[in-house]
N, C-alpha and C positions, 0 to 999 in steps of 0.2 A: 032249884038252883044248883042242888049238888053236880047235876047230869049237864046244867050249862059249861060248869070249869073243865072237864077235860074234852069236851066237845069244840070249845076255842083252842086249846091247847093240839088236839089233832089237828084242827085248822092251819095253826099255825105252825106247825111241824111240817105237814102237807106243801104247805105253799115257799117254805123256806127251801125243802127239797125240791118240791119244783125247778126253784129259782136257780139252786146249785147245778143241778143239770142240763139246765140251760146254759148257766153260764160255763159250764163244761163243755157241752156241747159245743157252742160258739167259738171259743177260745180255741179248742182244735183243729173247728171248721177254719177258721179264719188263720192260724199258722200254715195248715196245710194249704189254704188260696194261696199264702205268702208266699211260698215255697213253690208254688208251680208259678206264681208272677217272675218269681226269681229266676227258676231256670227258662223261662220264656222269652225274655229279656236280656238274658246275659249278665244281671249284676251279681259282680261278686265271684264271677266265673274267670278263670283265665282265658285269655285271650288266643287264639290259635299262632301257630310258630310264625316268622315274618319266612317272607320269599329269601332262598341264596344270596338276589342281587338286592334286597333290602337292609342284610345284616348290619351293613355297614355304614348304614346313617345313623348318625348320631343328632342329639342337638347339643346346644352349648346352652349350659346353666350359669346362672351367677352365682356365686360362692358367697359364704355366708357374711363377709366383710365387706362386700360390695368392690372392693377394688379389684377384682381377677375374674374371671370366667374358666370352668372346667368341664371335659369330655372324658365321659366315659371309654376305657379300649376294650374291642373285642376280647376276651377269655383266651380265645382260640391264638389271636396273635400276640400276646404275651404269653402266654405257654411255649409259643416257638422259640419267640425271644431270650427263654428262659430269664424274664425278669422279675423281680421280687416286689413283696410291697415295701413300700418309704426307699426304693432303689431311685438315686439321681438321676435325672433325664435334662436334656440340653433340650431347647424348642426354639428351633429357630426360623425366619419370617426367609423363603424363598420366592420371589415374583409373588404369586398370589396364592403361593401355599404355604402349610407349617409343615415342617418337618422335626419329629421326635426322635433324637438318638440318644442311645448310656452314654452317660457322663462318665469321663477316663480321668483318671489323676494322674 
C-alpha cells in the first residue's frame, strides 16, 4: 500500500497538469481566433475617412431634455469662424433652411 499513495498522488499531479495546459493552450488559441475575427470584421476598428463631398452631412440628434434637437459643426468651419465654445449664435429659420450666425450685442 505504501507504493499505492504516491502512485495516485503522480496521477493526479499528471492529469491536473495536463488539464492546466490545456486549458492554457485553449485560452490563447481562442484570444488569438478573437483577434483575427476582430480584424476581419472590422469591430472595434475605425472606420476609414468619409469622401470631401460627404463631410458635411450631419444628422440631427435629440438633446437630452427632449425639447430641442442638436448638429454637430465641422472643426474645419468653426476654426474659420474663429468661434469659441459656450460663444452665442442666433439660428434663424430662412424658406427651407437654418441659417447660424454670432450673436452681436
Amino acid at each position: 500500500m505504501s507504493l499505492q499513495g504516491p502512485c495516485i498522488a503522480r496521477g493526479f499531479y499528471y492529469l491536473y497538469y495536463k488539464r492546466y495546459y490545456l486549458l492554457r493552450y485553449l485560452s490563447r488559441y481562442l484570444s488569438r481566433s478573437f483577434q483575427l475575427y476582430q480584424l476581419s470584421t472590422n469591430v472595434g476598428m475605425p472606420q476609414t475617412r468619409r469622401k470631401l463631398e460627404e463631410r458635411n452631412i450631419r444628422k440631427i440628434t435629440k438633446m437630452a431634455g427632449g425639447s430641442s434637437y442638436g448638429v454637430t459643426l465641422p472643426i474645419e468651419m468653426v476654426r474659420k469662424l474663429k468661434w469659441k465654445e459656450h460663444q452665442k449664435v442666433v439660428v434663424t429659420l430662412r424658406g427651407k433652411k437654418l441659417s447660424i450666425e454670432d450673436w452681436k450685442e
